[in-house]
C-alpha positions as CSV (number, residue, x, y, z in Angstrom):
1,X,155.3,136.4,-77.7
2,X,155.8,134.0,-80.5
3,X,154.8,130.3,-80.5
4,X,158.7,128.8,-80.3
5,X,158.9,131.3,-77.3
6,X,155.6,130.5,-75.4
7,X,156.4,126.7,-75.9
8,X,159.8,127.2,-74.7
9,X,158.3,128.9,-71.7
10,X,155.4,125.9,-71.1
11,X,158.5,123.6,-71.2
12,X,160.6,125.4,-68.2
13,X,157.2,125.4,-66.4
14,X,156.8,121.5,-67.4
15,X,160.1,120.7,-65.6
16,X,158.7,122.9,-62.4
17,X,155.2,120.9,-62.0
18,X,156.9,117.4,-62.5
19,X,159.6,118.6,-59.7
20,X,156.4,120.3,-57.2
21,X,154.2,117.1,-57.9
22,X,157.0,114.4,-56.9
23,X,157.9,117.0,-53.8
24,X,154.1,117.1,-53.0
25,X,153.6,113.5,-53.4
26,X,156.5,112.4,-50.9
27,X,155.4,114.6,-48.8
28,X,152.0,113.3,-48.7
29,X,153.1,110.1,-47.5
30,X,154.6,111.2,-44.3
31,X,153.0,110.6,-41.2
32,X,150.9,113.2,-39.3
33,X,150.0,114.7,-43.1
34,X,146.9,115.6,-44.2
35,X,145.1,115.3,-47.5
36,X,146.5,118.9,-48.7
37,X,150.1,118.0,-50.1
38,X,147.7,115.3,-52.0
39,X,145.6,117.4,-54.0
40,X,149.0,120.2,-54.9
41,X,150.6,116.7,-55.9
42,X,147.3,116.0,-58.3
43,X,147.2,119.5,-59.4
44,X,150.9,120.0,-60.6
45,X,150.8,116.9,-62.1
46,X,147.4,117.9,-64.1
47,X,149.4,121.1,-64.9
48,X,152.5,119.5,-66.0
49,X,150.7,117.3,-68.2
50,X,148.6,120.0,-69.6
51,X,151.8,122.4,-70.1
52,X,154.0,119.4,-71.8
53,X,151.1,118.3,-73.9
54,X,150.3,122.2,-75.1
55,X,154.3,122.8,-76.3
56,X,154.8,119.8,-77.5
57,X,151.4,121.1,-79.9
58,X,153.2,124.2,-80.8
59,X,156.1,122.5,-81.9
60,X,154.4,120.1,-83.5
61,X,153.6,120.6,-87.5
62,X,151.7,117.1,-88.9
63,X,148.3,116.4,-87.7
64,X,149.4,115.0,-83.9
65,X,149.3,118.5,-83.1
66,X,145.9,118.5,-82.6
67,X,145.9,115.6,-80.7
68,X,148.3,117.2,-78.2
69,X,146.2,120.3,-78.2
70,X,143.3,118.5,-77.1
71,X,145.3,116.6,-74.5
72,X,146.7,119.2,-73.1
73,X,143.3,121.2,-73.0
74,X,141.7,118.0,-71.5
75,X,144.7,117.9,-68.5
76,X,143.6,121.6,-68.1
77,X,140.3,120.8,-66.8
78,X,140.3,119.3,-63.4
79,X,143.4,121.6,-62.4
80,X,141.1,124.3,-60.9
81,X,138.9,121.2,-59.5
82,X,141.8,120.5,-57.8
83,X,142.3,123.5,-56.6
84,X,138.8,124.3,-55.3
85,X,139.7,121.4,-53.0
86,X,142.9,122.1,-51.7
87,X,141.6,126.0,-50.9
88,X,138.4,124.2,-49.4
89,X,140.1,121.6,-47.7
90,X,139.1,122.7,-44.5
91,X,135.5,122.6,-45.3
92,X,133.8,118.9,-44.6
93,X,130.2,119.9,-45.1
94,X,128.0,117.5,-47.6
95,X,127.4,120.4,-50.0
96,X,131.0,121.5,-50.8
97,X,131.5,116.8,-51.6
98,X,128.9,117.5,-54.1
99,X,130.2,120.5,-55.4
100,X,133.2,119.0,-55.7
101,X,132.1,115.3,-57.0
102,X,130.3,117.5,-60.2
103,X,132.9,119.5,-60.9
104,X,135.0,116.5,-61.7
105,X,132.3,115.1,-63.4
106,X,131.9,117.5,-65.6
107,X,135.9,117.9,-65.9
108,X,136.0,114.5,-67.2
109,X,133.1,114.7,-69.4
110,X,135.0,117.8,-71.2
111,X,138.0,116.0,-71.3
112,X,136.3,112.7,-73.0
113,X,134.8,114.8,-75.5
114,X,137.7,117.2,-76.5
115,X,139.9,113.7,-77.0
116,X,137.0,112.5,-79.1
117,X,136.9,115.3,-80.8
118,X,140.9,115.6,-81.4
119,X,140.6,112.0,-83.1
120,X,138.4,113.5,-85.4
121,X,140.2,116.1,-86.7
122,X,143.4,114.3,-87.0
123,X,142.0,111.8,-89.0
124,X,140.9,114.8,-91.3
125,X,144.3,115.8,-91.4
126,X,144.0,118.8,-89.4
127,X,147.4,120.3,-87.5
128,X,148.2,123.4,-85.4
129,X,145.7,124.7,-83.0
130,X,142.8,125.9,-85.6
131,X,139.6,127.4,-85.0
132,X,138.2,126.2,-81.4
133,X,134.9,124.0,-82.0
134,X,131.6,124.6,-80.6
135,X,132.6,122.1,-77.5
136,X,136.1,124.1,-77.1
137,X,134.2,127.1,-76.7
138,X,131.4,125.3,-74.4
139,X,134.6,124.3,-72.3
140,X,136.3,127.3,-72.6
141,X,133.3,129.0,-70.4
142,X,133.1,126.6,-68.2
143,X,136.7,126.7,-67.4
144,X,137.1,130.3,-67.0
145,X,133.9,129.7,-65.0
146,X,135.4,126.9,-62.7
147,X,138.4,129.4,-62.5
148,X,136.8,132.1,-60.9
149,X,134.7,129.7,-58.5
150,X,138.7,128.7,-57.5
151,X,139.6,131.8,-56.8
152,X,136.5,132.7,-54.8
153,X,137.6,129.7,-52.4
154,X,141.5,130.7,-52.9
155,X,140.2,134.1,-51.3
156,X,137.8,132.6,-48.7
157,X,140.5,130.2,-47.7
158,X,143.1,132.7,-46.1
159,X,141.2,132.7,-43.2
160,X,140.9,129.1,-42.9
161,X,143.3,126.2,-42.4
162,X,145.4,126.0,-45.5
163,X,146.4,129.8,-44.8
164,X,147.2,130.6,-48.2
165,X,147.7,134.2,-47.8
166,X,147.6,137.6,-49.9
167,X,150.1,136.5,-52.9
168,X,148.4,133.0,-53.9
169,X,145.4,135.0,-54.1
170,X,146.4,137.8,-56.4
171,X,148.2,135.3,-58.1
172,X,144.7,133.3,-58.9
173,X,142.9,136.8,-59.6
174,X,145.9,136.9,-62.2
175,X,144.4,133.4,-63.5
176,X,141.0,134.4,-63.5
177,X,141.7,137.0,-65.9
178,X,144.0,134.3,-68.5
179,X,140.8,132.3,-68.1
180,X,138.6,135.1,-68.9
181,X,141.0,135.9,-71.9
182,X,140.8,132.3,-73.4
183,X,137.0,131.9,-73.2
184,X,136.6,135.5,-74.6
185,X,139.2,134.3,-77.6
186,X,137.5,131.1,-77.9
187,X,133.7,132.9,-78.7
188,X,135.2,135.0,-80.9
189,X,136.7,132.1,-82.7
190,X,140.3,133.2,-82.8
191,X,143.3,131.0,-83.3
192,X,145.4,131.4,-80.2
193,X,147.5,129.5,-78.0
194,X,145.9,129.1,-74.2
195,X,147.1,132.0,-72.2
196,X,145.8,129.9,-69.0
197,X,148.5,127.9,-68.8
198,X,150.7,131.3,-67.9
199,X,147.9,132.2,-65.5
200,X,148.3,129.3,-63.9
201,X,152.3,129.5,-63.9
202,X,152.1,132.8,-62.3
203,X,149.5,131.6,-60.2
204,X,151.9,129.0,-58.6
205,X,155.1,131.6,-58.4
206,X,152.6,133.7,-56.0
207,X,151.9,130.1,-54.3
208,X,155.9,129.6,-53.9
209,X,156.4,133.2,-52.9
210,X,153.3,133.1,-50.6
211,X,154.7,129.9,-48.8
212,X,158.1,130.9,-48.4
213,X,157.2,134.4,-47.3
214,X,154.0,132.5,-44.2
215,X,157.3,129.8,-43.8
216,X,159.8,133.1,-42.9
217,X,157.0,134.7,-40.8
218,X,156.5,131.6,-38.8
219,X,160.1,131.6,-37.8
220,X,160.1,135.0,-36.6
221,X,157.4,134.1,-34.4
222,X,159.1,130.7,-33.3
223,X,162.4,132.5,-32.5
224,X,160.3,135.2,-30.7
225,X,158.2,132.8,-28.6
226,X,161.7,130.3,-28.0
227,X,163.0,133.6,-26.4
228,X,159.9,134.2,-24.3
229,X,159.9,130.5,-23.7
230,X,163.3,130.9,-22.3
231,X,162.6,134.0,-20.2
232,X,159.7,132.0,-18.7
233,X,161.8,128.5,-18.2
234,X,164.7,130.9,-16.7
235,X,161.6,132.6,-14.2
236,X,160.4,128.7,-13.4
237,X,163.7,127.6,-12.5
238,X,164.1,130.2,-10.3
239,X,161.0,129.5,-8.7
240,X,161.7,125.9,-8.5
241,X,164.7,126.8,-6.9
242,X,163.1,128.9,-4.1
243,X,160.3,126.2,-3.9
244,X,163.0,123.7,-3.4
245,X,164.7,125.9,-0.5
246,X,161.2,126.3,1.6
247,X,160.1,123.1,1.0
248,X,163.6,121.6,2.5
249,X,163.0,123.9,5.2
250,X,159.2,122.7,5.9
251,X,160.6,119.7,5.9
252,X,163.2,120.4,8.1
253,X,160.6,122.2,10.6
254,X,158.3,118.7,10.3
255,X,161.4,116.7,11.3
256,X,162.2,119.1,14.2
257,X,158.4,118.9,15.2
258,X,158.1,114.9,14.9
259,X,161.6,114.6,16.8
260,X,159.6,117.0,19.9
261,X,156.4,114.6,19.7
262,X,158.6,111.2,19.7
263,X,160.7,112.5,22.2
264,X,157.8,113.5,24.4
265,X,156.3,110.1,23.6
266,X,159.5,108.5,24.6
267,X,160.1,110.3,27.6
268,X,156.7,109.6,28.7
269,X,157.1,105.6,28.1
270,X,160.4,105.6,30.0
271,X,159.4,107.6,32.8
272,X,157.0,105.8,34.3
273,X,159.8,102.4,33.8
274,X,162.0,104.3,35.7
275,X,160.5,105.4,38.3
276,X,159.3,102.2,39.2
277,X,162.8,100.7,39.2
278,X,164.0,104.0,41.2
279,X,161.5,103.2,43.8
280,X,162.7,99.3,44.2
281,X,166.5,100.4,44.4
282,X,165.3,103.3,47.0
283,X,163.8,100.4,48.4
284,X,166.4,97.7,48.5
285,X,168.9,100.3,50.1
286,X,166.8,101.6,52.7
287,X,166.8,98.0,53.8
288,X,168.3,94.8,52.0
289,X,167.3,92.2,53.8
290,X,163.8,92.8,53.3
291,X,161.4,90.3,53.1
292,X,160.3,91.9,49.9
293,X,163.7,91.6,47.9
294,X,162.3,89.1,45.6
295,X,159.8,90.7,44.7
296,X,161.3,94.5,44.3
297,X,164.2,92.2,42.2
298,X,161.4,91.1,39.9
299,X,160.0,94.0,39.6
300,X,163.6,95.6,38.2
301,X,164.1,92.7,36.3
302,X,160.1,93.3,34.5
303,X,160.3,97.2,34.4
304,X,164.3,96.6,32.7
305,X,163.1,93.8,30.1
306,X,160.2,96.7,29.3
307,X,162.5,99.2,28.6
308,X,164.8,96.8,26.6
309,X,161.5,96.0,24.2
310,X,160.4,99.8,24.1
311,X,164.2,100.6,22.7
312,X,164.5,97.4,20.6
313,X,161.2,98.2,18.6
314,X,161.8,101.6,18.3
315,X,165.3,101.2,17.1
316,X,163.7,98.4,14.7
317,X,160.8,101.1,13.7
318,X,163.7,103.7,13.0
319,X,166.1,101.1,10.7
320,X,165.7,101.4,7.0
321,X,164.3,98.2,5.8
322,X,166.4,96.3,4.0
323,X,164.8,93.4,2.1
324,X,166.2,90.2,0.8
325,X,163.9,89.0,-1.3
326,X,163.9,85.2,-1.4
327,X,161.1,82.4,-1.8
328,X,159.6,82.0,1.3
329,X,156.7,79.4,2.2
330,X,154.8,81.2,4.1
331,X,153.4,78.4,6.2
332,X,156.4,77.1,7.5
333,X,156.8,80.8,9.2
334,X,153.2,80.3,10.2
335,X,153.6,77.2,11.8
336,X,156.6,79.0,13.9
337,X,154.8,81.6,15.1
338,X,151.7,79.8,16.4
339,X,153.4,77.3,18.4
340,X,153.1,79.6,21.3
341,X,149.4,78.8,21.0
342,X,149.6,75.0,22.6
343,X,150.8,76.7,25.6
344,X,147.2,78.2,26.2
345,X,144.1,76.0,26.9
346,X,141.6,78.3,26.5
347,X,142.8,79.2,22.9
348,X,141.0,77.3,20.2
349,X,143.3,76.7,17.1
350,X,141.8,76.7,13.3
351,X,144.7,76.2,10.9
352,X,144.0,76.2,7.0
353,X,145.6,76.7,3.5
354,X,145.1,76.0,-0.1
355,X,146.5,73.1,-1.8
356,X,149.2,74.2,-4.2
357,X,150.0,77.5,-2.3
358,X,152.4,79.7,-4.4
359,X,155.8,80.8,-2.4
360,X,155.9,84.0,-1.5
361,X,158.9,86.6,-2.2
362,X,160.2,88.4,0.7
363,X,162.3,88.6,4.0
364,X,162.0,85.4,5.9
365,X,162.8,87.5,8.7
366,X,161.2,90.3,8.9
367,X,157.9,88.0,7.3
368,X,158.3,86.1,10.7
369,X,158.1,89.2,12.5
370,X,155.4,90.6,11.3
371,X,153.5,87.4,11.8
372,X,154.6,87.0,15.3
373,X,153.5,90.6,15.7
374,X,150.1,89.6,14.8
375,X,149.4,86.4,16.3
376,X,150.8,88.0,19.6
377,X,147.6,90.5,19.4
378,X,145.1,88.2,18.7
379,X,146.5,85.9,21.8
380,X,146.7,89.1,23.9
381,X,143.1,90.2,23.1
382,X,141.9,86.9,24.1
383,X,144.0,86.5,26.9
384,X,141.4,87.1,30.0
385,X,138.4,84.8,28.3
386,X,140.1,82.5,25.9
387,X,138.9,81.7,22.5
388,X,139.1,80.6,18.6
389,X,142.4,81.5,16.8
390,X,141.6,81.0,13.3
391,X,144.6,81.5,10.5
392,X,144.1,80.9,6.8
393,X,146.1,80.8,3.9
394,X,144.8,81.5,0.3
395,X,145.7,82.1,-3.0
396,X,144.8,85.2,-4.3
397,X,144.9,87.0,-8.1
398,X,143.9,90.5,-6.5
399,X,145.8,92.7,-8.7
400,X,148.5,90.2,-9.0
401,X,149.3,87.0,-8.1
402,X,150.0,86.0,-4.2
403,X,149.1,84.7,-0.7
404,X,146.6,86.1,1.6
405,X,147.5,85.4,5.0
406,X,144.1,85.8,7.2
407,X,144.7,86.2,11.3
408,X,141.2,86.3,13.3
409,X,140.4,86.5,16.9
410,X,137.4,86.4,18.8
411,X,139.1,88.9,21.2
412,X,137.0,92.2,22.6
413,X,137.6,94.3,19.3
414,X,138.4,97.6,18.4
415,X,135.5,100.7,18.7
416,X,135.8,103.4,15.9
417,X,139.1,105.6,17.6
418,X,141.1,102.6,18.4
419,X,140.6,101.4,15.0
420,X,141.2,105.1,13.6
421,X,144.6,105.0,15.8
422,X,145.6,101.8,15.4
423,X,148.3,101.9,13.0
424,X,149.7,105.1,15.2
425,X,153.7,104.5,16.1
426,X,153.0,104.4,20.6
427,X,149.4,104.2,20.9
428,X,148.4,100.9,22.3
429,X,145.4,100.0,24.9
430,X,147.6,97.7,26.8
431,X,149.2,98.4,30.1
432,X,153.0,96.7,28.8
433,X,152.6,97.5,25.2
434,X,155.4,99.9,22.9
435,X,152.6,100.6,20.5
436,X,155.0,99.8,17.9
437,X,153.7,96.3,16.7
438,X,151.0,97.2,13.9
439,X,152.9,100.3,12.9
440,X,155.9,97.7,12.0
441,X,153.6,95.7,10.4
442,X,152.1,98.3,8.5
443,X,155.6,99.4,7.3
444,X,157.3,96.3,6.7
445,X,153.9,94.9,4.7
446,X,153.9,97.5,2.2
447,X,157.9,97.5,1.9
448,X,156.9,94.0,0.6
449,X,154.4,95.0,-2.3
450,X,151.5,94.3,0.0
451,X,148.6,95.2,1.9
452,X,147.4,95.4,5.4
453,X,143.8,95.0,5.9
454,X,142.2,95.2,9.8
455,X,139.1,94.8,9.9
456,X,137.5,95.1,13.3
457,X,134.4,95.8,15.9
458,X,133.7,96.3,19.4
459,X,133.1,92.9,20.7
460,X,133.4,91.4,17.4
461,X,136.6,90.4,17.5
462,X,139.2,91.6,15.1
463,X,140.8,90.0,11.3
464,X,144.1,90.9,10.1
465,X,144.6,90.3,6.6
466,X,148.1,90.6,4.8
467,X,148.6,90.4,1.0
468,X,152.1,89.4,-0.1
469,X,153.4,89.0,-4.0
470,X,154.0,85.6,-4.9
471,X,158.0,85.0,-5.8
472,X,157.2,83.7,-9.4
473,X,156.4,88.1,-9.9
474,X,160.3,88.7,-10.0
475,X,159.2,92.5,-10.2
476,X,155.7,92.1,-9.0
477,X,153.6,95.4,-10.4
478,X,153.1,96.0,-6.5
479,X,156.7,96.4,-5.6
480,X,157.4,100.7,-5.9
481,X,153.7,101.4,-5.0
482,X,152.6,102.0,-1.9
483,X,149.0,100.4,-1.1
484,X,147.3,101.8,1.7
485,X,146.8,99.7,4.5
486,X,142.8,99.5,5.2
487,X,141.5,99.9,9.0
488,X,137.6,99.0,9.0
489,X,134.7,97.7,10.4
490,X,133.0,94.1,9.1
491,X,131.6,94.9,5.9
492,X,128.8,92.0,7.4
493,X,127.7,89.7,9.8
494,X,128.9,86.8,8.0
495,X,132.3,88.5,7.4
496,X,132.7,88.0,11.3
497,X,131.8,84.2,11.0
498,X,134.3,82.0,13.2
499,X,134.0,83.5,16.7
500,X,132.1,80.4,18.2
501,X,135.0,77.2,19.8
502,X,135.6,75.0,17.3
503,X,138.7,71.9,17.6
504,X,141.5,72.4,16.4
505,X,142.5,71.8,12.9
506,X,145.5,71.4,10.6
507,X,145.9,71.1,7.0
C-alpha cells in the first residue's frame, strides 16, 4: 500500500468521522440522552482530525509535513481516552474518574510535546515522516498501551449498558494489534506511516456493523413482543368484556335486591297509614252520625297528609338532582326557615354570621330545603322540653373557599346506632317521620360540592354542620368529588358549648 493510496484512504475515512461526529453531536443534544453520543461525537472528531492531518502529511513534500505529522499524531492520542469512557460509561465509581482524568492528562502532555517537537524540526527544514524521536517512540508505547486498556473495557462493556456487542470488540482487538504494529515500528526506528489510523477505521466499521446488526435484533424482538402484546390486549378485552357482562348483572341483582328492601320499607310505612284510615271509614259507615265523626275525620285527614309526605319525599329522594347553580345568600334562606321558631316559646333563638359573608353557589331551592330539613330536627328534638336554637354562619377556607352553615340543638341527642343510622333512607326515631330528611340532605349537600358534618351525643344535643362552595369558585375543586358526609360524637366538652338559655340574638 503506497503513500498516495493510504492518504487517499485516510481522506474517505476523514469525510466518515466529520459525518459520525456531527450525527453524534445532534444527537447528543436531544432530550432523554445520555453522555454516550457525547464522547462517539469527541472521539470521531479526534479521529477525523488525526486522519485529515496524517494525509494531508503524506501529500505534503516541504517541511509542513512534519507539522501535520505531529498534529495528526497528537489528535491520535485521546481517541482511545475517549473510548475507554464511552465503553465505561456505565461505570461511576471514583477510581475509573481518576483513571480517566490521567489518561487525558497524559494524552495532552504527549500531544504538547509532539507539537513542540514538530516546530523544531520544521524550523530545521525537516519534511516527510522521518525517523520517530525518542518522545514518538515514548508515545508510541503508551498509545498502543492505552489501546489495549480500551479494548479491555470495549470487551468488559458488552455486558454492560452501552451493549457494544461481539463485532466492535473484534474490531478493537483488530486496533490493538495496528497499535502494537506502530509502537513495534517506532523502537525499531522505521520510517512508516501510522497503521493505527486503519485500526481504528476498521474498528469503527465493526462499531457501524455492530449497531446496525443490535438495531435489527431489537426490532425482531419489538415486532415479537407487539404481537404478544396484542395477543394479551385481544385476551384483556375479552375479559373486560365478560367482566363488563357480570358486573351489569351484579348490578342488576343489587337493583332487584334494593327494589325488595324499599318496597318492604314502603309497604311497611303505608300499612300501618292505611289501616288506620280503614278503621275510621269502617267506622264512619257502621254509624255516621257518631259522636266521634270529627274526630275519625281528623284522623283521615292526619293519616292522608302522612302518606302524601311519605310519597312526596320519596319521590323527591328518587328525582335526579338537577342543580341551577346561582349566587345565593345564604342568610336570607336562613332567615326563611327559622321563622317557624317565633311560634315556639320555649325555643331560645341564637342567630350569628360573619361580616362580609361570601355568596354561596347553588340551588336556592333545594338550599332552602335542606335547611328547613335541618332546622325542623333540631325544633323536633326539643319539642317536649324546649331550648337554645343556635345557627351560625362563617366563612371558611377549608379546602376551598365557602360558607359553613352551623345548626345546634340542645335536644336529647343521638347514642352510637342512631348516629351510625342516621343518614339511612326510612330510619327515623319518630312516631310521624319518613326517615327521608337527613338522607336528602346528605344527597343534595354533596351534589353541591359540600359536606355534611353531624356531630352528636346522647343527651348532648346534636350540631349539623354544612360546607357549601362560595359562587366566586365558578368550578369550585369540590364540585365532581364526592366528600363523605361525617356522623360523630363531640370531639370535646367545649365543642358542645351553647346548650344553656341564652336571649335571642340577631346579627
Amino acid at each position: 500500500m503506497g503513500p498516495p493510496f493510504y492518504a487517499g484512504f485516510l481522506v474517505a475515512w476523514t469525510i466518515v468521522y466529520i459525518a459520525a461526529s456531527s450525527y453524534c453531536t445532534w444527537a447528543s443534544r436531544r432530550p432523554l440522552q445520555d453522555g454516550g453520543a457525547a464522547l462517539l461525537g469527541a472521539f470521531f472528531g479526534a479521529l477525523a482530525l488525526a486522519a485529515g492531518a496524517t494525509a494531508a502529511a503524506m501529500l505534503s513534500t516541504d517541511s509542513s509535513s512534519v507539522i501535520l505529522a505531529r498534529v495528526g499524531h497528537a489528535a491520535t492520542m485521546p481517541a482511545p481516552i475517549l473510548l475507554v469512557q464511552f465503553a465505561g460509561s456505565g461505570d461511576k465509581s471514583r477510581s475509573f474518574k481518576m483513571l480517566v482524568t490521567t489518561g487525558h492528562a497524559i494524552a495532552g502532555v504527549l500531544a504538547l510535546a509532539s507539537l513542540a517537537g514538530s516546530l523544531d524540526a520544521a524550523a530545521h527544514g525537516f519534511a516527510g515522516l522521518g525517523i520517530p524521536s525518542r518522545l514518538g517512540q515514548i508515545s508510541a508505547v503508551l498509545l498502543a498501551a492505552t489501546v489495549l486498556g480500551a479494548s479491555y473495557f470495549v470487551g468488559r462493556s458488552r455486558s454492560r449498558t452501552t451493549q457494544l456487542g461481539l463485532g466492535p470488540f473484534l474490531g478493537a482487538c483488530g486496533l490493538s494489534v495496528a497499535a502494537v504494529y506502530d509502537a513495534g515500528t517506532a523502537l525499531a526506528e522505521a520510517p512508516r506511516p501510522p497503521l493505527i489510523l486503519a485500526g481504528f477505521a476498521v474498528f469503527t466499521l465493526s462499531l457501524f456493523i455492530g449497531q446496525i446488526v443490535r438495531l435489527a435484533r431489537r426490532r425482531e424482538r419489538l415486532v415479537a413482543k407487539t404481537a404478544e402484546l396484542s395477543r394479551k390486549s385481544k385476551s384483556l378485552a375479552k375479559s373486560f368484556r365478560e367482566l363488563r357482562a357480570r358486573q351489569d348483572e351484579l348490578v342488576r341483582k343489587e337493583q332487584l335486591a334494593a327494589i325488595g328492601e324499599l318496597s318492604a320499607v314502603i309497604a311497611h310505612e303505608v300499612r300501618n297509614p292505611l289501616a288506620i284510615m280503614s278503621n275510621a271509614v269502617a267506622t264512619l259507615r257502621r254509624d255516621p252520625d257518631t259522636e266521634a265523626r270529627d274526630t275519625l275525620l281528623g284522623i283521615l285527614s292526619e293519616e292522608g297528609a302522612r302518606l302524601n309526605q311519605l310519597v312526596g319525599d320519596l319521590l323527591h329522594y328518587a328525582k335526579p338532582l338537577a342543580l341551577e347553580r346561582q349566587s345565593v345568600t345564604l342568610y336570607d334562606l336562613v332567615k326563611k326557615a327559622i321563622q317557624p321558631v317565633d311560634a315556639k316559646p320555649n325555643i331560645l333563638l341564637r342567630v350569628s354570621q360573619d361580616r362580609n359573608l361570601p355568596k354561596v353557589g347553588g340551588d336556592p331551592l333545594l338550599l332552602r330545603q335542606v335547611i328547613d330539613n335541618v332546622v325542623n330536627n333540631a325544633l323536633q328534638a326539643m319539642s317536649a322540653e324546649g331550648g337554645t336554637l343556635t345557627v351560625e354562619l362563617t366563612k371558611t377556607s377549608d379546602g376551598g373557599s365557602g360558607v359553613a352553615l352551623l345548626v345546634r340543638d340542645t335536644g336529647e341527642g343521638m347514642d352510637t346506632v342512631v348516629r351510625k343510622r342516621a343518614l339511612d333512607p326510612f330510619f327515623t326515631t319518630r312516631p310521624s317521620g319518613t326517615g327521608l330528611g337527613l338522607a336528602i340532605v346528605a344527597r343534595v349537600v354533596e351534589a353541591h360540592g359540600g359536606r355534611l358534618t353531624i356531630r352528636s351525643e346522647l343527651g348532648a344535643g346534636t350540631e349539623v354542620t354544612i360546607f357549601l362552595p362560595s359562587y366566586a369558585e365558578k368550578e369550585p375543586a369540590r364540585l365532581g368529588q364526592r366528600l363523605l358526609p361525617i356522623v360523630e360524637p363531640f370531639e370535646s366538652a367545649e365543642a358542645r358549648d351553647g346548650s344553656a338559655p341564652r336571649k335571642r340574638e340577631a346579627s
